[in-house]
C-alpha positions as CSV (number, residue, x, y, z in Angstrom):
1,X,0.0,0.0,0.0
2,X,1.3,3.3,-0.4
3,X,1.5,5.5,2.2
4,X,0.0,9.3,2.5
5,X,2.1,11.8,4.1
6,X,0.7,12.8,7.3
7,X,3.2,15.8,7.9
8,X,6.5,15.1,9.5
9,X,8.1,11.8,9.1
10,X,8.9,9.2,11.3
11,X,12.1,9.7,12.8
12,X,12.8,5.6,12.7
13,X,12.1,5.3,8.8
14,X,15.6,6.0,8.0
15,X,16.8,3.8,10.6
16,X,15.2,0.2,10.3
17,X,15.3,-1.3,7.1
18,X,13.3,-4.0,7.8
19,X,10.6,-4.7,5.0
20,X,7.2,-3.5,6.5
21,X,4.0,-4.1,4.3
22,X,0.4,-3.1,5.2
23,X,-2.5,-4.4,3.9
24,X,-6.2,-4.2,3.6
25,X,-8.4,-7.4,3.0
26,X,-12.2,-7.7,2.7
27,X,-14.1,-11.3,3.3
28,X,-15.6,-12.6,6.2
29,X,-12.8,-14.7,8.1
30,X,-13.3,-16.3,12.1
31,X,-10.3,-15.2,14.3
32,X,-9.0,-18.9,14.7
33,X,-8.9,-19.4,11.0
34,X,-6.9,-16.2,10.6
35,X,-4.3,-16.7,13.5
36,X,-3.4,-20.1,12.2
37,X,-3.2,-18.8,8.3
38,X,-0.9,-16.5,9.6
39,X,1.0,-18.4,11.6
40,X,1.4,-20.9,8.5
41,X,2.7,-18.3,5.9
42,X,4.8,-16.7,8.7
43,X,6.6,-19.8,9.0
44,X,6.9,-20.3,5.5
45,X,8.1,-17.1,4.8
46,X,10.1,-16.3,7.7
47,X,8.1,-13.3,8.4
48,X,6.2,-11.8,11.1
49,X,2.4,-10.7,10.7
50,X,0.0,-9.5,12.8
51,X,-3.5,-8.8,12.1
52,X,-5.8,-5.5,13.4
53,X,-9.5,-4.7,13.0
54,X,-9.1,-1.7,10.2
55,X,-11.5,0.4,12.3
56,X,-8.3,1.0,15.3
57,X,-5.7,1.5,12.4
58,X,-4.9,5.4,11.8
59,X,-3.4,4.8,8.1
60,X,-1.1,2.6,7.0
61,X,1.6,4.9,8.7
62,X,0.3,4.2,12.2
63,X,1.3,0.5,11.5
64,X,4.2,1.3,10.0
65,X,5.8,3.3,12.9
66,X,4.2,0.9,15.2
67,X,6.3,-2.1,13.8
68,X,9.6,0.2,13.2
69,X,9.6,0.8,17.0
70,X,8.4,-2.9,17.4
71,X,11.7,-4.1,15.6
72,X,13.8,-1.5,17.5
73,X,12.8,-2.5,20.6
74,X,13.6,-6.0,19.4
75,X,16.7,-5.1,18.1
76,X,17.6,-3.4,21.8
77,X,16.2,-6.3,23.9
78,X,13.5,-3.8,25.4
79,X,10.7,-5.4,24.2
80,X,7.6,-6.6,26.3
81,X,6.3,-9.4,24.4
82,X,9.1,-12.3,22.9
83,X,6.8,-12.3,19.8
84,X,7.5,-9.7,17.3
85,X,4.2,-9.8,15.6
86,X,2.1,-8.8,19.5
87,X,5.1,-6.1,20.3
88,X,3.6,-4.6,16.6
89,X,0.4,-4.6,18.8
90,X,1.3,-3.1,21.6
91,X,3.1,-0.5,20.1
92,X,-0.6,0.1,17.6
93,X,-2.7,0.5,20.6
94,X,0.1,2.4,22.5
95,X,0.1,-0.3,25.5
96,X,2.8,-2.4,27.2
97,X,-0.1,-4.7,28.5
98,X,-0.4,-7.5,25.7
99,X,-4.1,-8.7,26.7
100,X,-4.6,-5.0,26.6
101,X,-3.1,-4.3,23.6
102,X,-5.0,-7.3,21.6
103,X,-8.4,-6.6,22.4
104,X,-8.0,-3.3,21.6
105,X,-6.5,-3.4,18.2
106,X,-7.1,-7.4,17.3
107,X,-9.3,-8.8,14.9
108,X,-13.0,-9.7,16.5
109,X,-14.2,-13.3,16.8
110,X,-15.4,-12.5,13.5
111,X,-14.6,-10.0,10.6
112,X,-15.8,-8.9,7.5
113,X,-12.3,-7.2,6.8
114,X,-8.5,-7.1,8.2
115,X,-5.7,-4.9,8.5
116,X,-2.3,-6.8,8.1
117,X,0.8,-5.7,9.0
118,X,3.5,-8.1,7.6
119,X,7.8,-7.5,8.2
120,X,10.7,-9.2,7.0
121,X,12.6,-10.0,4.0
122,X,9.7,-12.1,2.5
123,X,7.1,-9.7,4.2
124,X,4.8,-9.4,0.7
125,X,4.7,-13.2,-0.4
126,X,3.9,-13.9,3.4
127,X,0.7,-11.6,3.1
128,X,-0.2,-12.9,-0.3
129,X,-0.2,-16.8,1.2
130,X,-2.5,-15.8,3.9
131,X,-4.9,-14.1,2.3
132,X,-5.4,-16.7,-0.5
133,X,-5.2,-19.4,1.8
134,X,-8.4,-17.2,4.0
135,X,-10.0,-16.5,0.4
136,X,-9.6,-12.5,1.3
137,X,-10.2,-9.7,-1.1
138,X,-7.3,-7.0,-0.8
139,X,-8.8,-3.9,-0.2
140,X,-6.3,-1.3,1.2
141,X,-9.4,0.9,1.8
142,X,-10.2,-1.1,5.4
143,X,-7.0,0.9,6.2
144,X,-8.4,4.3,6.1
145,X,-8.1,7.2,8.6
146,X,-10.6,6.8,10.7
147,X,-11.2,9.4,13.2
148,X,-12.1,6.7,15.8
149,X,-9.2,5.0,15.6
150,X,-7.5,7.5,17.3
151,X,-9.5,7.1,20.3
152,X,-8.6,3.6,20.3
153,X,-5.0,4.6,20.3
154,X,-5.7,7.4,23.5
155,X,-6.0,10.6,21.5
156,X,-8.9,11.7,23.2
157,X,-11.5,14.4,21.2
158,X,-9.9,17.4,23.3
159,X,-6.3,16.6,22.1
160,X,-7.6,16.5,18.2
161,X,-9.6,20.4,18.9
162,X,-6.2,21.5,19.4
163,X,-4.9,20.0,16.3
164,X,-5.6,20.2,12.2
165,X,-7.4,17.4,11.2
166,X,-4.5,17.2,8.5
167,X,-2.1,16.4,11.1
168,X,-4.0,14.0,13.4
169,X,-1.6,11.3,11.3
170,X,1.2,12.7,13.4
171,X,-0.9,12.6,16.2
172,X,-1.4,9.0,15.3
173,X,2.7,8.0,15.2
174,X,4.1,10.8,17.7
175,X,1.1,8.3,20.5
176,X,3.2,4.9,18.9
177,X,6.1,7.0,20.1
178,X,5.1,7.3,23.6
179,X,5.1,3.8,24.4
180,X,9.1,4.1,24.0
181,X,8.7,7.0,26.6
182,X,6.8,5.0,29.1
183,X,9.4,2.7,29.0
């Protein structure tokens, strides 16, 4: 998917060079079914994806910055979970608590449509596996900007008043960010 600025940059996109693809999908898929398609193409691929419900995903960009720091803090040996795939998660819905962090930003019992964030060398093939093997539609426009998202993610309705709707993107990463912070 190709990503829409949303003002400044993330400082970590220079930094990790990581593959990181996001993806949209569209087709009714139960949550079991989807973790273990995952887990199969991760495997085969030797990648790491995690799934989100598109409607607490900022943009593609919110992902993005969410699995940079994800990797980082892999990288550094700071990172909560051992899993790469639920750090993405944590750092998404801006949590350190992983049961937190999942049912805030996972994918319901059932869904009608997925966000997909897949990293690693073999990142896109991974992706493709699991959505054929689900019998998902890609449809990068689950992956929208949603203004609810953000409340997912902590940015409360006061802090967007105070902010250009244009910029609620940085909003979006500079929360991702924080996690690192709380730290």
């Amino acid at each position: 998917m190709t990503v829409e600025p949303m003002g400044q940059l993330d400082p970590l996109a220079d930094e990790i060079d990581t593959p990181i693809v996001v993806q949209g999908a569209r087709g009714t898929v139960e949550r079991p079914d989807l973790i273990d398609a995952l887990a199969r193409a991760s495997g085969e691929h030797a990648a790491d994806l995690q799934a989100f419900a598109p409607e607490t995903v900022y943009g593609a960009a919110h992902l993005e910055a969410a699995a940079r720091r994800a990797l980082r803090a892999h990288e550094q040996d700071r990172a909560i979970a051992r899993d790469l795939a639920v750090e993405v998660a944590c750092y998404a819905a801006g949590t350190d608590q992983i049961d937190d962090a999942l049912a805030a930003v996972g994918v319901p019992a059932e869904a009608r449509a997925v966000a997909i964030c897949s990293l690693g060398q073999a990142a896109e093939p991974a992706l493709e596996q699991a959505l054929a093997e689900l019998g998902l539609e890609r449809d990068d426009s689950v992956v929208q900007r949603e203004e609810q998202a953000l409340a997912t993610i902590g940015i409360s309705e006061p802090m967007r008043e105070h902010v250009p709707e244009d910029e609620w993107g940085d909003l979006a990463i500079e929360q991702v960010a924080l996690l690192d912070a709380e730290r």
